[in-house]
N, C-alpha and C positions, 0 to 999 in steps of 0.2 A: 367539461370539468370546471370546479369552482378555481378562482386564485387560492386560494387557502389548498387546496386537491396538487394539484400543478404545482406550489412550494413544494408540497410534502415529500411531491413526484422527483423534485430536482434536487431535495436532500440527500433522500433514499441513495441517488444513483452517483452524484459529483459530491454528495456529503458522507456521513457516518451517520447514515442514521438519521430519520424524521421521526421520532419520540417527542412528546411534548417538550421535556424541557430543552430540548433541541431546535423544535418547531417553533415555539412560541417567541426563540433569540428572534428568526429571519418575518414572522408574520410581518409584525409592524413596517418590514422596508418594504413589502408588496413581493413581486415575482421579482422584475427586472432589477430592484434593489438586493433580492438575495440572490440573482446572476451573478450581479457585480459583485457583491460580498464576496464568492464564492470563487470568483475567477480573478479577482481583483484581491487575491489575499496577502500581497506584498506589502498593504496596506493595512492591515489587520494586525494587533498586538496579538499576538500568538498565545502571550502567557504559557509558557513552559521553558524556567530558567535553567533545567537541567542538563549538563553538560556530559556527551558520552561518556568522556572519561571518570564522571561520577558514578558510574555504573561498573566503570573499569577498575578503578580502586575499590577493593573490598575493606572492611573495617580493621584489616591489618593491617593498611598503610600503602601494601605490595599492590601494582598494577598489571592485571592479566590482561593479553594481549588479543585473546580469542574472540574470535566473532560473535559467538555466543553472547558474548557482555552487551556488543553492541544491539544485536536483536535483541535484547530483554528492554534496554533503552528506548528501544523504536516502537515496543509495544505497548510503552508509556508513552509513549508521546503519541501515538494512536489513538490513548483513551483521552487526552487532556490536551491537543491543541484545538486552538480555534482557526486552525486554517486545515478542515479537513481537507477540501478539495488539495493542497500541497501534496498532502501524505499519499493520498488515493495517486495521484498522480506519479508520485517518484514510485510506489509497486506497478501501477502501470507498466513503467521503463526498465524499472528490472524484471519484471517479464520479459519486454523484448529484448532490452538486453541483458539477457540472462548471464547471470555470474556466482558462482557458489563458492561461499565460506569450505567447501568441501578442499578444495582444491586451494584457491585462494586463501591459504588458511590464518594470514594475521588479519586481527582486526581494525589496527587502522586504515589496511589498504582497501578495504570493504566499506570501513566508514568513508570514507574520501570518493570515493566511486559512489556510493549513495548521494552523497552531498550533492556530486557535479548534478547526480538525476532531480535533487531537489531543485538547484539551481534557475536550473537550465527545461526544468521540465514543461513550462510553457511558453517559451521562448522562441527562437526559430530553430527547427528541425537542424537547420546546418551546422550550428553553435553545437546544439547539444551531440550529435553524431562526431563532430572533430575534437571534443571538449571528453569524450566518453571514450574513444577509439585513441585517442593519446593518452591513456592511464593506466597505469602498472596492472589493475585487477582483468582488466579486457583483456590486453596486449598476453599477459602472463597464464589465463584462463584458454585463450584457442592459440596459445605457443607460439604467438609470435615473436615471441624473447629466443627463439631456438633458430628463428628464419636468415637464411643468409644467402648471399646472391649467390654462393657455389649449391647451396639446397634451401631453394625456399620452402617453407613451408604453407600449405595453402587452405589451413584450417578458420583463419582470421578472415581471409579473400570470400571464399566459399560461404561461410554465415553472414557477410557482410552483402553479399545479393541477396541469395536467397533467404535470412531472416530479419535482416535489419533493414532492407532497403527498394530492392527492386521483385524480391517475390521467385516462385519459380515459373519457368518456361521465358523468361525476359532476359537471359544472357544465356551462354557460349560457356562448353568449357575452357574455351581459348582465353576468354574475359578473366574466368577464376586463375589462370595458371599468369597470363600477363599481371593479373593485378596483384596476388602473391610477390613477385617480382617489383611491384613499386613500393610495397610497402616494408620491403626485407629492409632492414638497419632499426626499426622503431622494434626499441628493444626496453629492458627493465635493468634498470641497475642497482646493485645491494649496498646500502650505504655501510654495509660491514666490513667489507671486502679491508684483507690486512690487518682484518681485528682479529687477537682472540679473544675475545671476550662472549662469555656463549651465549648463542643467541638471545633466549629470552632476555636476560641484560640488556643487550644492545635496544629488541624490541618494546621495553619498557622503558630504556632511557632516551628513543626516538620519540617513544607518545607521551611521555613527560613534556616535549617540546613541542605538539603537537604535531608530531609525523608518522607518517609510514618509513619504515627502513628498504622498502620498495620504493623505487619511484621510476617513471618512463623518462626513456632516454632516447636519442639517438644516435645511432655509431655509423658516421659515417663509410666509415670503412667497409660495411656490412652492409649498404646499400648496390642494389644494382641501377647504373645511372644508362643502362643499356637503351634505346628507341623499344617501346612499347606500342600496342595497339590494343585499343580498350575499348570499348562500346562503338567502334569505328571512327574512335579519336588517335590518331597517332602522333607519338612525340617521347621527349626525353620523361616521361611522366611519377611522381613521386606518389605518395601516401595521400599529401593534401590535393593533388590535381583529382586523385581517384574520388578521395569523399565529396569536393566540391561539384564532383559531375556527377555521383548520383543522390547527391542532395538534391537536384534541380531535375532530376529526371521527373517524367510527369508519369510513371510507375511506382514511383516512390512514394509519390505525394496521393495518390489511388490506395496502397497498401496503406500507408500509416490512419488516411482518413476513416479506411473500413476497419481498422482494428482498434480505433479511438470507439464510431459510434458502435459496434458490438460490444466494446469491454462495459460502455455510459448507459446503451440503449438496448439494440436487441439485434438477433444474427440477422445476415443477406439484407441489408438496407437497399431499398426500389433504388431504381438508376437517376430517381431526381433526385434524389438524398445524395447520391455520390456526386450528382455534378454539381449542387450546390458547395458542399465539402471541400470537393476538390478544386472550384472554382475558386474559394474564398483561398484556401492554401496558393495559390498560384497569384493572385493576387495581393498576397499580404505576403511573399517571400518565403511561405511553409510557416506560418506564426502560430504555434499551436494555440493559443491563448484565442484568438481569432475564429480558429477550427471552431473553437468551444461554445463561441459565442452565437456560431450559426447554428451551431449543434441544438442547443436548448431553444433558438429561436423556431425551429421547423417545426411544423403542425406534428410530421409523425411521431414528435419524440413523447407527445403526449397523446398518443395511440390507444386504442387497444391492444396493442402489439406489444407496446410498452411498458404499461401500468401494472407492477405487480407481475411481472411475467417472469421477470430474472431468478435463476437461483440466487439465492443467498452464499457467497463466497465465505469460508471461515472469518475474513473482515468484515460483512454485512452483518455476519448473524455475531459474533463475537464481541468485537469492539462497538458493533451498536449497541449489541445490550446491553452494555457496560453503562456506555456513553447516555443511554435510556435514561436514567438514574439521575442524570446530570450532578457529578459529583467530581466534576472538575476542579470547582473552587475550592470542594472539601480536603482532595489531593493536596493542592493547592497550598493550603494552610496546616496541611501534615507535614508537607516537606521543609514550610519556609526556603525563604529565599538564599542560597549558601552565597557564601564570599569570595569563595576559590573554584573554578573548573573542578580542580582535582580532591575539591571537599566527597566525600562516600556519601554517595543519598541515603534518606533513611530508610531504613532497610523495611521499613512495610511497605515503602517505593518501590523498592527493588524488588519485593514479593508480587507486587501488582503486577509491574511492569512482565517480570518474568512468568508468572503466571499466562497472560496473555500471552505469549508467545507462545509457552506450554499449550495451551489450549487451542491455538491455532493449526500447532502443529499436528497435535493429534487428529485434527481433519487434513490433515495434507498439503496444509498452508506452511512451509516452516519460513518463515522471512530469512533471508541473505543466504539461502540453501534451494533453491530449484529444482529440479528433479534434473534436468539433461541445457541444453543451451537453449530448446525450445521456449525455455519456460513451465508454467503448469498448463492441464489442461482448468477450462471453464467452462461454466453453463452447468448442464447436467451432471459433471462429471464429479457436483460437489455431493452431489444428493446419493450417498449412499446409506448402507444399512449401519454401517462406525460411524457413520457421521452422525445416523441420527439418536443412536447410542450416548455419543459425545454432548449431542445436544439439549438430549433431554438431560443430563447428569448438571447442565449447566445450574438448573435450580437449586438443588444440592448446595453444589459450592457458593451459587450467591447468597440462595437464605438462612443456608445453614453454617456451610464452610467448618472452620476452626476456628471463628473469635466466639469467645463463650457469652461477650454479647449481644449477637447476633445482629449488629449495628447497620447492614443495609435491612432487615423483617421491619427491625424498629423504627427507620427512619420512614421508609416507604409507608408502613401502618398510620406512622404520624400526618404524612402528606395526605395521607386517604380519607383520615378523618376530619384534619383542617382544612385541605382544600378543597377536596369533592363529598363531604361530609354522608359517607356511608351508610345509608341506615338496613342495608341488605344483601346479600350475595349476588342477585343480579347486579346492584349497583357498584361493590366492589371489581366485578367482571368488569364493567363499563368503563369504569377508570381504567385498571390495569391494561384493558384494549388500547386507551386513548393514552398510555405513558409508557406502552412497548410497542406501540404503530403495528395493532393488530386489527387486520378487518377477519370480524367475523365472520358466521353464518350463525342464523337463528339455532341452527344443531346444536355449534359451537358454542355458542352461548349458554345454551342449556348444560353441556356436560358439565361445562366448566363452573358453572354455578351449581350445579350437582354436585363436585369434589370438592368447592369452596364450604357448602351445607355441611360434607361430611366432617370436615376439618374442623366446622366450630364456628362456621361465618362471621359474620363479622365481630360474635363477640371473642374470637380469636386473638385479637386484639388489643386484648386486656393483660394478657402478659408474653413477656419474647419470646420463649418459649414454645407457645401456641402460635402465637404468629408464626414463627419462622417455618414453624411444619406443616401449617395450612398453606401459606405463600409456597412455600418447595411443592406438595401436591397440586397445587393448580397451577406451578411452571412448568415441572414436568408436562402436565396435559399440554399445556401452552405452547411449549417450546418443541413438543412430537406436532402437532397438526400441520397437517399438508400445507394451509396455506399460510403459518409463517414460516416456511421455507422460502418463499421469494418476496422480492421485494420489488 
């Protein structure tokens, strides 16, 4: 593979998307410069000054408390930050640690819980596991708010081996029923308690202040301080003894690595790939950031194995497209910079933003909504016959949509012509290949300049109109082909 190939390879998979104008930000710093770019994003001006609660106040003033607001939020900032690897990372962690607005059902307690996963998401494994497992949205989603030493409950204990830590076949029922028991008193408490004042009040005049009316607590009364025996450690053992010993278990640090390079790279990684992974985690104290670093440094991850092999996830195919366009800055300068958190974005923001969410959902992606505590499934399981429904409809909305002036046909026609200066259908293809990171086939190539001819090639161009309905016909084709389904 060239450098320029292996960038594009490590956008695709830890970015949003290697589209030119995506591609061409990281060329100039080489490979290892858009490593660091990319994992190194703490450093990076994000540029997206939108604050959840802008999304929460609607133009009446009134602020809705619903999770909903906050995913329409998170699917702008999807399309418009510059720290994708963040974003990619904090859905990483709410997969695993799966949490739904279903249940979960205010929205600050969802945002705060996303936060710590942003936080904390390439940090040490241990931070972010005691930093996640101490908050109102975990604790209150597997009932540990209900767990007390006369009845633990053992819904928290149980997901906590088996999905977040140590895997199945590597504990004991005895493990799940003892560790239930250290963790009973870490409970959720309602900042209402004694009010009347009905709820949504209270939950609007919490996030006005920047809170959840949720928040984790401890009752010690509700702890069992009984001698414990847990992974063949015994002793008077609590909730942090528990996490602390299987943050450090070398099971742990096995599961998280192989579910890191499957989500980055590709399933069942050879057994050097895990003992380099797991090597580096045990040495650097579980530093996910570290992981990462050997991750992209490994010969395999630029494989044939690798390359283009991935389904495309509702965020590869969605939010990249978007993101294709590079119209970050144009957002950007739609919304200007507001004065207050609690200023209303404007509401084509808020169109954007919730669209994407909309859109993602329809393939089965719904952000702060998971199907079960697994998480979703991935890989193949995105590639069906709705989805690709879904996807081809994509074109539609982008070049035609509802603005009557068809403002992404026109923008894109203009880039076509100024910068790759069009003089044919094939050449039109060739661009549009190289600013939606599609590799062809000579087939491809041909159909597709085929439907660009029928449309009016490129002197389509000549008014919105036409553009926007020749661009929609060769997305459509575009956006059905086999192989931009992965990435």
């Amino acid at each position: 593979m060239t450098e320029r190939e292996k960038i594009s390879h490590v956008l695709r998979r830890l970015g949003l998307g290697a589209g030119r104008y995506e591609r061409t930000q990281y060329e100039r710093l080489g490979l290892q410069g858009t490593i660091e770019r990319l994992i190194g994003f703490d450093r990076v001006d994000e540029k997206f000054p939108y604050s959840p609660w802008s999304f929460a106040v609607q133009q009446d003033r009134k602020l809705y408390t619903d999770p909903y607001q906050i995913a329409g939020w998170w699917g702008l900032r999807f399309l418009m930050t510059r720290r994708p690897l963040q974003e990619k990372l904090t859905l990483f962690w709410h997969d695993h640690f799966a949490v739904s607005g279903e249940k979960v059902f205010e929205g600050p307690t969802m945002l705060e819980y996303t936060d710590i996963l942003r936080r904390h998401g390439k940090g040490k494994f241990r931070d972010l596991l005691r930093a996640v497992t101490k908050h109102a949205a975990l604790v209150s989603y597997l009932d540990n708010n209900t767990s007390t030493k006369l009845h633990p409950n053992e819904n928290l204990a149980r997901e906590m081996f088996e999905l977040f830590t140590l895997g199945v076949g590597n504990y004991s029922e005895a493990d799940v029923k003892e560790s239930a028991r250290a963790l009973t008193g870490w409970a959720v408490h309602y900042s209402g308690l004694g009010d009347d004042t009905p709820f949504p009040e209270q939950a609007e005049r919490a996030a006005r202040q920047g809170m959840s009316v949720f928040n984790f607590c401890v009752v010690p009364a509700q702890h069992d301080g009984g001698t414990k025996s847990i992974l063949g450690k015994k002793g008077n053992l609590d909730g942090d003894d528990l996490l602390d010993m299987l943050a450090a278990m070398p099971e742990t640090a096995s599961l998280i690595c192989r579910k890191l390079w499957e989500f980055f790279a590709y399933k069942d990684p050879e057994p050097e790939v895990m003992t380099a992974l797991t090597g580096t985690w045990q040495a650097t104290d579980g530093d996910i950031a570290s992981v990462l670093r050997t991750m992209v440094g490994r010969p395999e991850f630029y494989s044939f194995k690798a390359v283009r092999t991935m389904p495309k996830s509702p965020l590869d195919f969605t939010v990249a497209l978007f993101r294709c366009l590079g119209v970050s800055d144009i957002f950007l300068t739609l919304g200007g910079i507001p004065s207050d958190p609690y200023e209303p974005v404007k509401e084509d923001l808020r169109k954007i933003g919730s669209g994407v969410f909309y859109l993602m959902s329809q393939q089965g992606l719904t952000l702060l909504f998971p199907p079960n505590v697994g998480g979703w499934d991935w890989g193949t399981a995105w590639i069906t016959s709705n989805n690709t429904v879904v996807r081809v409809n994509h074109a539609q909305l982008l070049f035609v949509g509802d603005d009557p002036n068809r403002f992404v046909a026109v923008m894109l026609g203009q880039k076509l012509k100024s910068e790759d200066h069009v003089a044919n259908s094939g050449a039109v293809i060739d661009a549009l290949a190289d600013i939606f990171d599609a590799e062809l086939t000579p087939t491809d190539r041909t159909l597709l300049a085929q439907a660009c001819d029928r449309a009016g090639g490129v002197g389509a161009f000549g008014d919105k109109e036409s553009a926007s309905k020749m661009l929609a016909e060769v997305g459509k084709l575009l956006f059905a082909m086999p192989g931009f389904q992965l990435c």
